[in-house]
PADOMAR-78897 format. One record per residue (C-alpha): residue number from 0; x, y, z. Coordinates in pm, 1 decimal, m for minus. Example, Ala and Ser with C-alpha at 12.3 -4.5 7.8 and 13.67 -1.06 7.14 Angstrom:
<pados>
PADO lumse        X        Y        Z
PADO     0   1230.0   m450.0    780.0
PADO     1   1367.0   m106.0    714.0
</pados>
This chain:
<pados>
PADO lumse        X        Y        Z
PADO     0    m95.5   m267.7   4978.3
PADO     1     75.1    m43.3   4686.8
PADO     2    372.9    190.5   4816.3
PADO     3    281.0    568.6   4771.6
PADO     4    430.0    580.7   4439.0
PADO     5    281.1    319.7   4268.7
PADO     6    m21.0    324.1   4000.4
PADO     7   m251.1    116.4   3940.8
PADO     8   m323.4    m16.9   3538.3
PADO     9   m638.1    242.7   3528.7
PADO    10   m493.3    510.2   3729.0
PADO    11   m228.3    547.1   3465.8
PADO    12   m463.4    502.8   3188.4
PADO    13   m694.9    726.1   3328.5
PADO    14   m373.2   1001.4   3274.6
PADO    15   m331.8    919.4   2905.6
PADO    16   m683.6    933.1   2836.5
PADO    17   m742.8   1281.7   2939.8
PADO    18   m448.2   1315.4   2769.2
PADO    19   m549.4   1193.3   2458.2
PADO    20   m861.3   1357.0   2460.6
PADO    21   m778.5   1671.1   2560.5
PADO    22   m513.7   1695.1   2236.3
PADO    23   m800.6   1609.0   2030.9
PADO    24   m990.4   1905.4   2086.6
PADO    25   m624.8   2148.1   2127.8
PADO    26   m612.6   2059.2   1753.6
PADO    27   m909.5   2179.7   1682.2
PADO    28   m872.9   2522.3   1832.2
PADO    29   m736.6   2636.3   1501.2
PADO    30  m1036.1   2561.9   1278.2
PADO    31  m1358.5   2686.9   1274.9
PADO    32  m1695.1   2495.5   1244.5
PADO    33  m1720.3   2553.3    921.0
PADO    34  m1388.3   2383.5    847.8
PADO    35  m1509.2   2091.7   1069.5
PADO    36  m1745.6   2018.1    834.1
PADO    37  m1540.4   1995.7    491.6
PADO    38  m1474.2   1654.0    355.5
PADO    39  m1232.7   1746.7     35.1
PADO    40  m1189.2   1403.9   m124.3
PADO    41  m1290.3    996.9    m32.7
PADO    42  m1026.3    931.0    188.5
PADO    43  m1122.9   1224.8    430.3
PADO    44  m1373.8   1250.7    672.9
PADO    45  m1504.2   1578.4    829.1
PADO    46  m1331.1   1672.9   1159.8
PADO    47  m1652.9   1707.9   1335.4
PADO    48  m1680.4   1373.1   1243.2
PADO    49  m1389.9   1230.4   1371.1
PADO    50  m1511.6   1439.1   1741.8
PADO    51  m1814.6   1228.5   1700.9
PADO    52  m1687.7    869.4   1604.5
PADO    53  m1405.9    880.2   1847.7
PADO    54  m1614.3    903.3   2152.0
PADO    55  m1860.5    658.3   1918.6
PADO    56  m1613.4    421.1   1989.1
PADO    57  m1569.0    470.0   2382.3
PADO    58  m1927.2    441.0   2405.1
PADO    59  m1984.6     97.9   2142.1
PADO    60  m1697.4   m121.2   2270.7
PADO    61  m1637.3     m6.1   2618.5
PADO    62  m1938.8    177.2   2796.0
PADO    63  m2242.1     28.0   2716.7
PADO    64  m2065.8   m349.4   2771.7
PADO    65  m1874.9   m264.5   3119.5
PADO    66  m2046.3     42.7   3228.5
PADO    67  m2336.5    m66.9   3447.8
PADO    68  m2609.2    154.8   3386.0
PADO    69  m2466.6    328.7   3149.6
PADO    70  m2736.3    523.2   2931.7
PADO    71  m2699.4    583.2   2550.7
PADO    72  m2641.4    965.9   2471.6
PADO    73  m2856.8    900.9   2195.6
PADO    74  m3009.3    663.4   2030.5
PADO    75  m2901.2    769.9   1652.4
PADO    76  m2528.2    781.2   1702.2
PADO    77  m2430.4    446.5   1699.7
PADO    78  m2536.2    390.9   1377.1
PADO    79  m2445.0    755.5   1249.0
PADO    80  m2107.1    752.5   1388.2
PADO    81  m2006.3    400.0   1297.1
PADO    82  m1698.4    376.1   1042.5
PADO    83  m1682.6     73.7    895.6
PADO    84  m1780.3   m215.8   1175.6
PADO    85  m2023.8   m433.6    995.9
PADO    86  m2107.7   m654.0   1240.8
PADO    87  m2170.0   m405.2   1491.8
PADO    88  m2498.2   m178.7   1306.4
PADO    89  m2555.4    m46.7    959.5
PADO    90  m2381.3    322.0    886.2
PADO    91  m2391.6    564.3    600.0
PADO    92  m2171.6    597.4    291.4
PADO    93  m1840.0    767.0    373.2
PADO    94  m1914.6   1006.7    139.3
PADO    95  m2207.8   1160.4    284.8
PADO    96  m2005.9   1251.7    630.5
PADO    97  m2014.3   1651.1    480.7
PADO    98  m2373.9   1641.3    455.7
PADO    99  m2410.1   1573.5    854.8
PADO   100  m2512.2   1885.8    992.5
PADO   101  m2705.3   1769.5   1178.6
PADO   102  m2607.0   1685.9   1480.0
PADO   103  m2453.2   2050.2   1553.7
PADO   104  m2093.9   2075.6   1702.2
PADO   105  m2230.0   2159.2   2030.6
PADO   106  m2399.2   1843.3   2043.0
PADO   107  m2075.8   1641.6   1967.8
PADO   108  m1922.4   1799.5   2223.9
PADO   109  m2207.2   1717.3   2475.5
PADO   110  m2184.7   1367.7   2317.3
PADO   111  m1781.4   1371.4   2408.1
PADO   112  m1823.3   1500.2   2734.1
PADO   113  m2088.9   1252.0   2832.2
PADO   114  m1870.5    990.5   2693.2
PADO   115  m1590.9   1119.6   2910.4
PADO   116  m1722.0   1131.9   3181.5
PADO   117  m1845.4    736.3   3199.0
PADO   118  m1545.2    612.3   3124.8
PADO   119  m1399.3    824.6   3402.7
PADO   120  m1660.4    630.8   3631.3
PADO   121  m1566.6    319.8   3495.9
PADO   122  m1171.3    398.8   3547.6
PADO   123  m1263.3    450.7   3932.7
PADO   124  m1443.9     56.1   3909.5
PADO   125  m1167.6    m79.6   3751.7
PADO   126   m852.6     75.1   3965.1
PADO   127   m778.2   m271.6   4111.6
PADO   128   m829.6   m416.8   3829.6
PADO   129   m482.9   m634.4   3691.1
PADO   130   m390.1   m500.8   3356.2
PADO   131   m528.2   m770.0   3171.6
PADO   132   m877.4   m691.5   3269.4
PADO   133  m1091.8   m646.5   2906.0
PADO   134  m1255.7   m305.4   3000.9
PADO   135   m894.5   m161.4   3052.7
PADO   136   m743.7   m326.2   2733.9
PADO   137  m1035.9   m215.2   2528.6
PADO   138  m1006.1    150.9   2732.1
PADO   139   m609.4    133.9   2582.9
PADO   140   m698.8     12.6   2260.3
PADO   141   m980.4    312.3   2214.0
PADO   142   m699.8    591.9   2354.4
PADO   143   m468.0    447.7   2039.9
PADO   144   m802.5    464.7   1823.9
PADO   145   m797.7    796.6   1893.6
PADO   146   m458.6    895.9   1842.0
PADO   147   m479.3    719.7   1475.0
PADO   148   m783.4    970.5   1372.1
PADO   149   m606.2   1300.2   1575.9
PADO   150   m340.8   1228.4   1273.0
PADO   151   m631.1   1178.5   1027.9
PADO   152   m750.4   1488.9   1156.1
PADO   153   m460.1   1682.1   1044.1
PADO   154   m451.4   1515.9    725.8
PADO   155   m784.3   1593.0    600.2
PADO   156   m757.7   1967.3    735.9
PADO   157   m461.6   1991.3    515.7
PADO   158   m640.8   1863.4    209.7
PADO   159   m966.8   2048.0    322.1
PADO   160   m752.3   2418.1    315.2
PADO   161   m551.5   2304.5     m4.7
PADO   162   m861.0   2240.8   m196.8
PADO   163  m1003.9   2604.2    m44.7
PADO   164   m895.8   2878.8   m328.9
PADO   165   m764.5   3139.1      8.2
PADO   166   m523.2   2823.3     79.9
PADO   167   m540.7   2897.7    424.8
PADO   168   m303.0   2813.0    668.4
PADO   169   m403.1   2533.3    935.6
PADO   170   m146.3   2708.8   1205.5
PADO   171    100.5   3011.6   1112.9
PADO   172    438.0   2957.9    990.9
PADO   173    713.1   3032.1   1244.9
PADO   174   1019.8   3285.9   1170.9
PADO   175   1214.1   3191.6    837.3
PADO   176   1395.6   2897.4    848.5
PADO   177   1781.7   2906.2    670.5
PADO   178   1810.7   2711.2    388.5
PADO   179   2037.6   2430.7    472.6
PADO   180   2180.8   2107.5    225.2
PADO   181   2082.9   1742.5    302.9
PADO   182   2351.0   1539.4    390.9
PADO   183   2511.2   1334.9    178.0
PADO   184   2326.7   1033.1    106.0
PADO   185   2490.2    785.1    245.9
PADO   186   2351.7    399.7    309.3
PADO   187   2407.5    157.6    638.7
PADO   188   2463.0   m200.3    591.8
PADO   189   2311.1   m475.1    777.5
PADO   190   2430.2   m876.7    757.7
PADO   191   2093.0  m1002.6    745.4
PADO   192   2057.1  m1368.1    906.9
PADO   193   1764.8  m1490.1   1070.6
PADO   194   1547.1  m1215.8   1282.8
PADO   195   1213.3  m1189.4   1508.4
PADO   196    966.8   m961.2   1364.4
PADO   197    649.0   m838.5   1521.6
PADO   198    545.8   m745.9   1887.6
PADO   199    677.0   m908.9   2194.7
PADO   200    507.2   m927.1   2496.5
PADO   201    533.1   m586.8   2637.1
PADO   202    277.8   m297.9   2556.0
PADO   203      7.5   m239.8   2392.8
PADO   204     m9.0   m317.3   2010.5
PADO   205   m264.8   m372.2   1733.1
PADO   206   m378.5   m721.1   1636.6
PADO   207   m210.3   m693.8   1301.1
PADO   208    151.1   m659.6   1499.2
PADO   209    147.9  m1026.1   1625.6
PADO   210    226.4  m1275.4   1673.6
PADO   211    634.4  m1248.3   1664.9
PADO   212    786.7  m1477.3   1416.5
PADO   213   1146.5  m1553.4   1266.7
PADO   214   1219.0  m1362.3    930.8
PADO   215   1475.5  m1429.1    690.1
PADO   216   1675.6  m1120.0    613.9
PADO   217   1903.0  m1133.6    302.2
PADO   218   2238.8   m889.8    366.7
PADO   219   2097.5   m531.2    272.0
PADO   220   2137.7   m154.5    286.3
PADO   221   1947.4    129.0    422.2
PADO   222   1976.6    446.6    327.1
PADO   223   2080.6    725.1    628.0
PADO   224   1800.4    951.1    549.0
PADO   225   1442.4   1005.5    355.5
PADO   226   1463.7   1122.4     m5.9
PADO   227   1427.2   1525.9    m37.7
PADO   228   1255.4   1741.3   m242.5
PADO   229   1532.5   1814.0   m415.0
PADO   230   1610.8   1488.4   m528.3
PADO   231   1268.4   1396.2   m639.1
PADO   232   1242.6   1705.9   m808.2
PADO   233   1545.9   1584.0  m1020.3
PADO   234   1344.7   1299.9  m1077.1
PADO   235   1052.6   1543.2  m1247.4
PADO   236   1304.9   1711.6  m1456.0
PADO   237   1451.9   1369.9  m1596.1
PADO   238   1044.6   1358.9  m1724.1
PADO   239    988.3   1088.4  m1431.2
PADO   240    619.4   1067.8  m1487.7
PADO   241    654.7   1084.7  m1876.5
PADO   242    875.2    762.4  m1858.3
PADO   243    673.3    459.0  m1825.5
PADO   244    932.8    202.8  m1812.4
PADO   245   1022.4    317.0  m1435.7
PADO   246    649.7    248.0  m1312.8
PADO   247    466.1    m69.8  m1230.7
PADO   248    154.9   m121.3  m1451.2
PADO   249   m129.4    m26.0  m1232.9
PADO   250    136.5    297.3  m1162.7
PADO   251    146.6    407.0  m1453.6
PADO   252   m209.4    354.8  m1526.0
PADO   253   m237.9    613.9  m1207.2
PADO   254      2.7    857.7  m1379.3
PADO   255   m261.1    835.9  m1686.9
PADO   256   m566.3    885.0  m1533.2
PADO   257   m514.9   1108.6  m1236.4
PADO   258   m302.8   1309.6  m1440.6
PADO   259     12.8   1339.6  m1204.1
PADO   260    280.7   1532.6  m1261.0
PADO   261    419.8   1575.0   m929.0
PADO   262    353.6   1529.3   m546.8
PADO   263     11.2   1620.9   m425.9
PADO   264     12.1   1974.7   m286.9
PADO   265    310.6   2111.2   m496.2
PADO   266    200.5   2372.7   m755.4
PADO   267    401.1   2530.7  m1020.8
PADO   268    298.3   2866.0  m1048.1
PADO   269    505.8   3167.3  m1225.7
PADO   270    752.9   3152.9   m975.0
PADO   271    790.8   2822.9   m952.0
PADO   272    721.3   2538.3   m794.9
PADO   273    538.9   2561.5   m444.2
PADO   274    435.5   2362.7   m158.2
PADO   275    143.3   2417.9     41.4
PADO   276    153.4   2281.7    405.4
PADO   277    m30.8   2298.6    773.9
PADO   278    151.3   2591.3    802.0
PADO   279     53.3   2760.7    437.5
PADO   280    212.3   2727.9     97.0
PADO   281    591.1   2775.0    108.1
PADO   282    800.6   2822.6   m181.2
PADO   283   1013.5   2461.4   m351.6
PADO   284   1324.0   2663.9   m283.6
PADO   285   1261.1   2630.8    115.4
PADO   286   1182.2   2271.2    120.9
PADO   287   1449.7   2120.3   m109.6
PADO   288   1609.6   1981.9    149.1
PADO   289   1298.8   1845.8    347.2
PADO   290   1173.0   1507.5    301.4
PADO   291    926.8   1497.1     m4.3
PADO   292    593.6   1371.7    101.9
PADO   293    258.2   1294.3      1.8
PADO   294    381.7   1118.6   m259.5
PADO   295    219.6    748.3   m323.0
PADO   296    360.8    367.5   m331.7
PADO   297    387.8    405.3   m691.5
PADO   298    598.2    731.8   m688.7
PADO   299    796.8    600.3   m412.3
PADO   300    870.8    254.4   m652.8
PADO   301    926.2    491.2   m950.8
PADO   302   1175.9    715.7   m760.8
PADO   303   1348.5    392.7   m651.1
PADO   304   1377.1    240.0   m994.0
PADO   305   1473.2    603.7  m1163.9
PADO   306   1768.7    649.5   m886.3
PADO   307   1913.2    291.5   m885.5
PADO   308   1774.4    170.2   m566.6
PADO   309   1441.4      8.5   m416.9
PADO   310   1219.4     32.7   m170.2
PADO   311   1315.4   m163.3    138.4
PADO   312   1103.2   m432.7    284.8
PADO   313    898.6   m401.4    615.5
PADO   314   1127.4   m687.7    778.7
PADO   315   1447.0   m473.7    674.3
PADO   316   1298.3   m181.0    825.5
PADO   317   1249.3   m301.0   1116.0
PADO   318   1548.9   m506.7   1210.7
PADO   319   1721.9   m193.6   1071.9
PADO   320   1564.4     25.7   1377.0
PADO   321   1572.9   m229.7   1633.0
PADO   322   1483.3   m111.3   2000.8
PADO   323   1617.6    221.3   1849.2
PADO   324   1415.9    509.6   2099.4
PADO   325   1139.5    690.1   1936.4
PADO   326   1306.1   1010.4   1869.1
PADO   327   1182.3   1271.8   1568.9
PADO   328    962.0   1496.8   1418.0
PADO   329    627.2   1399.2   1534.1
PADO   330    322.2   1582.8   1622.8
PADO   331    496.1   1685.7   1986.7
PADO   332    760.1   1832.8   1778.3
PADO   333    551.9   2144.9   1679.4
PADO   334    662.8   2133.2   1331.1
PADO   335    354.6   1994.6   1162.7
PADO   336    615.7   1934.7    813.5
PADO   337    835.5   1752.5    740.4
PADO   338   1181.1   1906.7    758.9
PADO   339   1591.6   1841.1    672.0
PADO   340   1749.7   1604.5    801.0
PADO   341   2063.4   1657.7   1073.7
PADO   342   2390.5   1634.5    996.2
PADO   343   2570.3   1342.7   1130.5
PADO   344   2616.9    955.9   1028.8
PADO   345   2382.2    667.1    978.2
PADO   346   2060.3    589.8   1045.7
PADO   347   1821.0    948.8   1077.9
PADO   348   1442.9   1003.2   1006.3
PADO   349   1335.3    680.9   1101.7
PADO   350   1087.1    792.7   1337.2
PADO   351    841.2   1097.8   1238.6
PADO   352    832.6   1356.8    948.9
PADO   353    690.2   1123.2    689.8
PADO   354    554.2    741.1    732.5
PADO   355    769.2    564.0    444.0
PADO   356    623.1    315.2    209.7
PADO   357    789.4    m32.1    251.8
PADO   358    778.1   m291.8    m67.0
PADO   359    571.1   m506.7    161.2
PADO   360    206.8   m622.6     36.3
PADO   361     15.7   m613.6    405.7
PADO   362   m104.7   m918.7    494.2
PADO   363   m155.6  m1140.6    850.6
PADO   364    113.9  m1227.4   1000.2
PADO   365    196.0  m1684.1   1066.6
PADO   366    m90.3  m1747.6   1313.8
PADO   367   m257.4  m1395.5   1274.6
PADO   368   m582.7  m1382.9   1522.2
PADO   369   m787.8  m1084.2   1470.7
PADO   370   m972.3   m949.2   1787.8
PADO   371  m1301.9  m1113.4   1867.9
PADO   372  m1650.5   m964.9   1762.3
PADO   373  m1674.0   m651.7   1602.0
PADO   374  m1346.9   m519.1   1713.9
PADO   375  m1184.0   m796.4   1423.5
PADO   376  m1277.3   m578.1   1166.9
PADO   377  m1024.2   m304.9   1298.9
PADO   378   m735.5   m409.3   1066.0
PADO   379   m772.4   m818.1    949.1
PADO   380  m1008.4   m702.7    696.1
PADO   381   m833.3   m466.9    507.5
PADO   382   m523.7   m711.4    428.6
PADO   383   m586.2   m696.5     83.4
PADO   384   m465.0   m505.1   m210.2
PADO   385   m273.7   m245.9     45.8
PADO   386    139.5   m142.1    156.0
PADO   387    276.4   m111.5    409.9
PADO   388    447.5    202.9    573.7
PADO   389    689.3    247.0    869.0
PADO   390    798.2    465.9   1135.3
PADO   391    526.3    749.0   1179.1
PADO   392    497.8   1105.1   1041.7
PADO   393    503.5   1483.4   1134.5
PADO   394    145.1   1436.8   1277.0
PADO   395    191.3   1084.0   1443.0
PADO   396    139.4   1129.0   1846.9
PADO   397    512.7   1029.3   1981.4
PADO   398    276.9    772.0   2246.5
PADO   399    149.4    595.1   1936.2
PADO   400    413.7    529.2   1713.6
PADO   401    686.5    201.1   1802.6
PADO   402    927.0    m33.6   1554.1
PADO   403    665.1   m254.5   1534.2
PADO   404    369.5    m10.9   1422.5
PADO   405    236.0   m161.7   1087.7
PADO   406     15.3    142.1    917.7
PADO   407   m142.5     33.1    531.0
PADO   408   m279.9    211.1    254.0
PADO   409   m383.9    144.7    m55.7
PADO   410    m78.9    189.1   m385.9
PADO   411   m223.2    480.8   m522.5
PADO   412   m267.7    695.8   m161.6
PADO   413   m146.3   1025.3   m165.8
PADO   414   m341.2   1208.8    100.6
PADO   415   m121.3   1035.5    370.4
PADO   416    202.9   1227.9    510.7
PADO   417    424.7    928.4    318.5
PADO   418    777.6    935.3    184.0
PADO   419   1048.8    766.6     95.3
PADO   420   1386.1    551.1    220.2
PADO   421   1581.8    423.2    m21.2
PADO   422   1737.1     54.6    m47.1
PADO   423   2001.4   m192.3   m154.9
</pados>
């Protein structure tokens, strides 16, 4: 018999999911329906949307296979709210998420609660359960599924209210914040030698974390913090996008026909340059020491090349942080920007305030086994033509994010709270 204090697997679980889904509708407390219906550019989805296909997932992979009895809340929405599962039922284009009226917000709300409430029933079946049970595993794997698309949330709220001519603000800004330098860039060496990369066997992970292998790590360098918005503003005045000796081919062929000029969301205006944020547009002068961010992989590789250095690998970033706690700005941090750095030596920033672009193509891992069924099409399919980034951002739940978290996005992404550490 279990003392008093002990939890089961699904009692615990059962904590983090209400959790979970309680913060998903907290964040939307800000926004009206209107704004949850806004889908601003390809990447984005509407954040009624993500309401829907989050408790679209509950329902697919957990409910109606473990649930007996369970009843369908109805019939249209597991096509409707499917992403991208082929092998589970057709869906509609991505693009036409904005045109979904139809179901209303109160409906997806019914549709959550419904959804809620079965898997609380089927968390009261499985208390005995041992961990390793597939209902519960699935149940974990759908609470992380959810966390992922709270940050997408976010995200596409910020480029939804950017693209809006009021530029309104997502949440308003606190009191004024004193302008304080960046530290001194300084960098951290490591010896290299051989190392074990990827998950062990504790906690929950995604497929594409496994399975552990040995590395080979040449000595290397890290630098102590992310590059500002100073600093990459330097880069702009040195004509860093006019230059086309510091960009990889397909980069600069991004530079050409996108027609950058500087991160996405900064706007030079009479005054000068400006940043708009969750929190509303703020003025260059306020953020100079603040990590720049939205920038993409090719910006990030341009920077590198412009200021000497490199991007580091996803290997080196990872030995580099070790069993290091998580410990930044993330979502739970309130901030919902990135901001300065602390003083103080070595490593900083390597959890929260913006995901950093590694020089790592993402592919499988030696031995890589996606999930079975439809849930292998969660990440083994996308291992092609994407980097890899590290160590959350300013919207990343603190729960989700670990040293071995592998998040991927395509060279040219800009939409994505991403920044950059330098290398040697």
């Amino acid at each position: 018999m279990r003392a008093a204090s002990e939890c089961s697997q699904a009692e615990e679980l059962a904590r983090r999911f209400k959790t979970t889904r309680g913060r998903t509708l907290t964040l939307c407390e800000p926004l009206t329906p209107e704004d949850m219906m806004v889908q601003s550019c390809a990447e984005a989805s509407p954040v009624k949307w993500h309401l829907a296909h989050t408790a679209w997932f509950f329902e697919s992979f957990i409910l109606r296979e473990f649930l007996p009895g369970y009843r369908l809340f109805n019939d249209d929405f597991p096509w409707l709210f499917n992403s991208y599962y082929q092998s589970f039922a057709a869906f509609p284009e991505k693009k036409l998420r904005a045109s979904f009226s139809r179901p209303g917000l109160d409906a997806v709300l019914g549709y959550r609660e419904h959804v809620d409430r079965g898997v609380e029933q089927l968390l009261v079946l499985l208390q005995d359960e041992a961990p390793e049970h597939e209902a519960l595993k699935r149940i974990e794997l759908g609470v992380n599924h959810e966390e992922q698309h709270q940050e997408l949330m976010l995200t596409d709220i910020l480029h939804a209210f950017f693209t809006n001519p009021l530029r309104p603000a997502y949440r308003a800004a606190g009191g004024a914040e004193a302008a304080q330098e960046a530290p001194e860039l300084e960098f951290t060496p490591f010896v290299g030698g051989l190392h074990e990369a990827g998950h062990g066997d504790e906690g929950f992970c995604f497929d594409n974390e496994m399975p552990r292998h040995k590395v080979w790590l040449e000595p290397y360098e890290l630098a102590g913090r992310l590059v500002t918005c100073g600093e990459f503003a330097a880069f702009m005045a040195d004509g860093g996008y006019r230059r086309p000796e510091l960009w990889l081919s397909a980069g600069w062929d991004a530079v050409k026909a996108n027609g950058w000029g500087a991160p996405l969301y900064w706007n030079d205006g009479d005054g000068g340059w400006r940043v708009f944020t969750l929190r509303g547009e703020m003025p260059l002068a306020d953020l100079e020491s603040a990590p720049v961010s939205h920038v993409s992989f090719f910006e990030a590789d341009a920077y590198a090349r412009w200021a000497g250095r490199r991007l580091p690998t996803e290997f080196e970033w990872e030995a580099a942080v070790g069993a290091r706690k998580v410990d930044g700005n993330l979502l739970d941090s309130g901030a919902l920007r990135p901001v300065a750095a602390g003083a103080g030596g070595g490593l900083t920033q390597m959890w929260g305030d913006c995901w950093e672009w590694t020089a790592s193509a993402y592919l499988g891992y030696p031995g890589f086994q996606p999930l079975g069924g439809a849930l292998g099409e969660y990440n083994g399919k996308f291992m092609s033509g994407q980097m890899v980034l590290r160590g959350g951002s300013c919207v990343t739940p603190a729960a989700h994010i670990r040293g071995t978290y592998r998040n991927f996005f395509s060279p040219e992404t800009r939409w994505q709270f991403s920044g950059i550490r330098l290398a040697l």
